[in-house]
C-alpha positions as CSV (number, residue, x, y, z in Angstrom):
1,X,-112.2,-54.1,209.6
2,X,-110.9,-53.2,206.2
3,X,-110.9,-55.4,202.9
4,X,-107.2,-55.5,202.9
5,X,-107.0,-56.1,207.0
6,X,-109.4,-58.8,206.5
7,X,-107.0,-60.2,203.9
8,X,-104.1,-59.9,206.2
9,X,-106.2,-61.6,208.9
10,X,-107.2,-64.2,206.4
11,X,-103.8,-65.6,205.8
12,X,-102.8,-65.5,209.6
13,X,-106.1,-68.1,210.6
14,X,-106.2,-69.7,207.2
15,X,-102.3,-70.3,207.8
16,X,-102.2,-74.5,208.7
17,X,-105.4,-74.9,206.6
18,X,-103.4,-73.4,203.5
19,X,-100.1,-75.8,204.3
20,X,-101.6,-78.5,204.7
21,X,-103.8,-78.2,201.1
22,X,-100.4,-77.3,199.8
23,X,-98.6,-80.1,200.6
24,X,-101.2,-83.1,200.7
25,X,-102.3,-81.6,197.3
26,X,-105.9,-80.5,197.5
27,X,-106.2,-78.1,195.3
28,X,-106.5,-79.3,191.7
29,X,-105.5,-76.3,189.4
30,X,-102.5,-77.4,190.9
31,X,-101.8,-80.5,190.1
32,X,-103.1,-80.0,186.7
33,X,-100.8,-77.1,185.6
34,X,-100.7,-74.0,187.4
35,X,-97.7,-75.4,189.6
36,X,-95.6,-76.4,186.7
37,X,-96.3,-73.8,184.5
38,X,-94.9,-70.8,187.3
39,X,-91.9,-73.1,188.1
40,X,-91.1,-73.9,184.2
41,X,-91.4,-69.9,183.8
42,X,-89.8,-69.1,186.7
43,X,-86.4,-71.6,185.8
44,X,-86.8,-70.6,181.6
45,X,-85.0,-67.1,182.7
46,X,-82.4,-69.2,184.4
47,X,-82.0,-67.3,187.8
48,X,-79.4,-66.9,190.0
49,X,-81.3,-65.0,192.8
50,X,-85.1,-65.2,193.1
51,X,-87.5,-64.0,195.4
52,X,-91.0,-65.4,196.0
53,X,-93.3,-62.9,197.5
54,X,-96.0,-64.0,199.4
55,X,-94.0,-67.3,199.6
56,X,-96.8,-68.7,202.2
57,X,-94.9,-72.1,203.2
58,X,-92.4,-72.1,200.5
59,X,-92.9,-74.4,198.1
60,X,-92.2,-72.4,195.5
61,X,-88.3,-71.5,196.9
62,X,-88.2,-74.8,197.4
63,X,-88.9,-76.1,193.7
64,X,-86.9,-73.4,192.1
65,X,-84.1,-73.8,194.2
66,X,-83.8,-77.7,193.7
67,X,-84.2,-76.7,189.7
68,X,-81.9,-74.0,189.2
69,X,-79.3,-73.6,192.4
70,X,-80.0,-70.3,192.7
71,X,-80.1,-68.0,195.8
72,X,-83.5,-67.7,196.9
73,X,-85.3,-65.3,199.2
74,X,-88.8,-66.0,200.4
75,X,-91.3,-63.3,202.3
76,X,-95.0,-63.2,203.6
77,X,-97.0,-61.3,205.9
78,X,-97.9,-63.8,208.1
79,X,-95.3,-65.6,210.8
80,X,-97.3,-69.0,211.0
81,X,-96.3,-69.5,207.0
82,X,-92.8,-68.0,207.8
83,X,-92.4,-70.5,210.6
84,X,-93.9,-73.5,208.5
85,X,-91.6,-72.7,204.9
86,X,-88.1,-72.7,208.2
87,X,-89.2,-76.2,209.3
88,X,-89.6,-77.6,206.0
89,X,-86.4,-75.8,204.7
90,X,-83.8,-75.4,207.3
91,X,-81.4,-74.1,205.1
92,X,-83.7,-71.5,203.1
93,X,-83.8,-67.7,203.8
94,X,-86.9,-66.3,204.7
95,X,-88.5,-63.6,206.4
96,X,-91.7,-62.0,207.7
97,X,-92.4,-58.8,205.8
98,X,-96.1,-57.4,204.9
99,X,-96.8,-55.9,201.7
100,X,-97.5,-52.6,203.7
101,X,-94.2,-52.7,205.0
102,X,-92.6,-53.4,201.9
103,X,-94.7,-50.7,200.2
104,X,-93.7,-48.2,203.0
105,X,-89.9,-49.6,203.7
106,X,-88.0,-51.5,200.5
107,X,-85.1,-51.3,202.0
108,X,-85.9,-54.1,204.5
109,X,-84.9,-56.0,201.2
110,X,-81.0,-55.7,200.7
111,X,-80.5,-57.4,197.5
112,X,-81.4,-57.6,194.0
113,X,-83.0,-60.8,191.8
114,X,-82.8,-61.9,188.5
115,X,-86.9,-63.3,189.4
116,X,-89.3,-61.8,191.4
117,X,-92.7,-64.2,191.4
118,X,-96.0,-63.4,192.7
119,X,-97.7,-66.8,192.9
120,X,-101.1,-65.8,193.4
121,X,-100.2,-63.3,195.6
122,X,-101.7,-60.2,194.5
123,X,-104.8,-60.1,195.7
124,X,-105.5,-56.1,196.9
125,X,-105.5,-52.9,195.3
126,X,-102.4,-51.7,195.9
127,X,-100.9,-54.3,193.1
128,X,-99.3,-51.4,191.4
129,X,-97.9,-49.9,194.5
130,X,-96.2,-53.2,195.7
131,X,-94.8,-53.7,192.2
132,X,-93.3,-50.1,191.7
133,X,-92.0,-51.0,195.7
134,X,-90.2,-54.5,194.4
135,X,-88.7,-52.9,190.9
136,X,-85.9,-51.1,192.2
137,X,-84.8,-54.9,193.5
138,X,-84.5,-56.2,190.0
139,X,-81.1,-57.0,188.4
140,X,-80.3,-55.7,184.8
141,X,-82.0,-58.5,183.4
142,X,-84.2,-58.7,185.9
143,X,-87.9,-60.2,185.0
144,X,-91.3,-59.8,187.5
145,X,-94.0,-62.8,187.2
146,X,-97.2,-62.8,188.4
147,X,-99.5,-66.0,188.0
148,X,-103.0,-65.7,188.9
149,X,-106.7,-66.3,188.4
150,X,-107.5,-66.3,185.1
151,X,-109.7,-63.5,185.0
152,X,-112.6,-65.1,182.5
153,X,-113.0,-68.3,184.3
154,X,-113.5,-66.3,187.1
155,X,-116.3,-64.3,186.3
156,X,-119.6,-65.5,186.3
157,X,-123.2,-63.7,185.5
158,X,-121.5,-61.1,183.1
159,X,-120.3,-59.0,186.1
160,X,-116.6,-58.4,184.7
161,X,-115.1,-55.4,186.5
162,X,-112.9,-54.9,189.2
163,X,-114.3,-55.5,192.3
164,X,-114.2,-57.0,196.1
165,X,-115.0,-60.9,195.9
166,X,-114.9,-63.0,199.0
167,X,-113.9,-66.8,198.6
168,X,-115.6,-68.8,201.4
169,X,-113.6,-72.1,201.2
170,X,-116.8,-74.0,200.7
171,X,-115.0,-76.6,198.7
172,X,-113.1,-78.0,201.4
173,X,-115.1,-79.7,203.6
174,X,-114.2,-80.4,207.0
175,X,-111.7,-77.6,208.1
176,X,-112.3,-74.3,209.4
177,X,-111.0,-71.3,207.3
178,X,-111.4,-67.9,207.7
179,X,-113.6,-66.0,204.7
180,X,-110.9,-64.5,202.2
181,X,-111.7,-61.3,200.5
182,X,-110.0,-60.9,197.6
183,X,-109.8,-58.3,194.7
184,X,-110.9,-59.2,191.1
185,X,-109.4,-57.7,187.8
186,X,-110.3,-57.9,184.6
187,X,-107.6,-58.2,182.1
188,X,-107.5,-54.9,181.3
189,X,-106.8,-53.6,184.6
190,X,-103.9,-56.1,184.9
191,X,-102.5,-54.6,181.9
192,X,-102.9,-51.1,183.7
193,X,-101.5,-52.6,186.9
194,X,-98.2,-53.1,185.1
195,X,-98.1,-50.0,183.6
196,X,-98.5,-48.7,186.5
197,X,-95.7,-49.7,188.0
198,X,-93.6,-49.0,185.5
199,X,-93.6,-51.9,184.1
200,X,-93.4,-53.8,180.5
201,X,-95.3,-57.1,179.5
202,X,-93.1,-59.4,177.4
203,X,-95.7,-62.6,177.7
204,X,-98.9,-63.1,178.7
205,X,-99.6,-67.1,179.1
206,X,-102.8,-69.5,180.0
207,X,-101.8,-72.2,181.3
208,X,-104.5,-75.1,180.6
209,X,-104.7,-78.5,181.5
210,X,-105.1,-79.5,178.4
211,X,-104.6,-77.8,174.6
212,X,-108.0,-75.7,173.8
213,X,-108.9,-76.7,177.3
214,X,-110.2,-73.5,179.7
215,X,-107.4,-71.7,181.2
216,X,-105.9,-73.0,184.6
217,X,-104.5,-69.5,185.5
218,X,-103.6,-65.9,183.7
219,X,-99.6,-65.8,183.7
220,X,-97.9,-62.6,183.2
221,X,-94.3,-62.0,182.7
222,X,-92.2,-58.6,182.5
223,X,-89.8,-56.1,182.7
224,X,-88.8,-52.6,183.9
225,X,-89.5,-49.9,181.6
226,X,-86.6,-48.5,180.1
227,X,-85.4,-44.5,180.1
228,X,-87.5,-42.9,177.4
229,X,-89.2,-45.8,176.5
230,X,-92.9,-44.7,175.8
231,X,-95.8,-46.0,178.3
């Protein structure tokens, strides 16, 4: 099996481990920022449609939707997430769709958002692909955001470049997940990821826990490049 199959595979077993840490609040960059710094960017561009890829249970839809009123669209890859954001949200839209088939078919998306979030949610190669594959769903003033690892409290040992990493789930004891692999980028290759996808960056937050504290998360927001506009 392939890194990004394993990925996949990951996020189909890992499924109840993932909402349950979600909801009963075990992971603590959570509570201590990373949450409310995604929603406050997400609501700052005062949305009327969003879209959360990679929703996983669908918090996220959830939060934004309560904030703003906004029509909301949630997606992942795996069905046991899909199934788990439905119960939680009767009323919500969302639907199973993996990033390959979004890469290959777009038009499974009918509709165009004034946010679409990536909530730690890129974690492959084909980041630039999946971007340039969501862009043509932006409105005018459409705005992408990613929020991720923060590349530099990351890595350890002075091995910064982009690479395969697996995450083992050691710190939560008692439940049986599924090894994650998961690709690492430097900052500079998140700046070339945008580019890439024909994109512009118009901020570039770390959200901390504290001020002068270490960064919580890298948070990244942007638009489409414009006609003629120089890359």
């Amino acid at each position: 099996m392939d890194q990004r199959s394993a990925l996949a595979s990951s996020w189909d077993k890992n499924a109840g481990n993932w909402t349950k840490a979600v909801r009963e609040g075990l992971i603590p960059s959570r509570a201590a920022g990373t949450d409310a710094a995604v929603v406050e960017a997400i609501c700052r561009q005062k949305p009327g449609s969003f879209l959360d890829v990679g929703c996983g249970e669908g918090w996220l839809v959830r939060r934004v939707v309560q904030a703003t009123g906004c029509e909301a669209l949630g997606i992942d890859g795996s069905a046991q997430l899909i199934e788990d954001a439905r119960k939680a949200d009767p009323d919500g839209h969302y639907k199973v769709i993996a990033y390959g088939e979004l890469i290959s078919g777009p038009a499974q998306i009918d509709q165009s958002f004034d946010v679409i979030a990536f909530n730690y949610a890129l974690f492959d190669e084909d980041a630039p692909e999946l971007l340039r594959a969501v862009k043509p769903h932006l409105t005018d003033r459409g705005r992408v955001i990613i929020q991720t690892l923060h590349p530099w409290s990351v890595s350890k040992g002075g091995h910064y470049r982009d690479a395969w990493h697996k995450e083992d789930f050691s710190a939560f004891e008692n439940q049986d997940w599924m090894a994650m692999p998961w690709y690492f980028r430097t900052l500079g290759s998140w700046h070339d990821v945008i580019r890439k996808a024909g994109l512009v960056l118009t901020e570039l937050a770390e959200p901390a826990a504290e001020d002068g504290g270490s960064p919580l998360s890298l948070l990244l927001i942007c638009r489409p490049l414009k006609p003629l506009e120089d890359t």
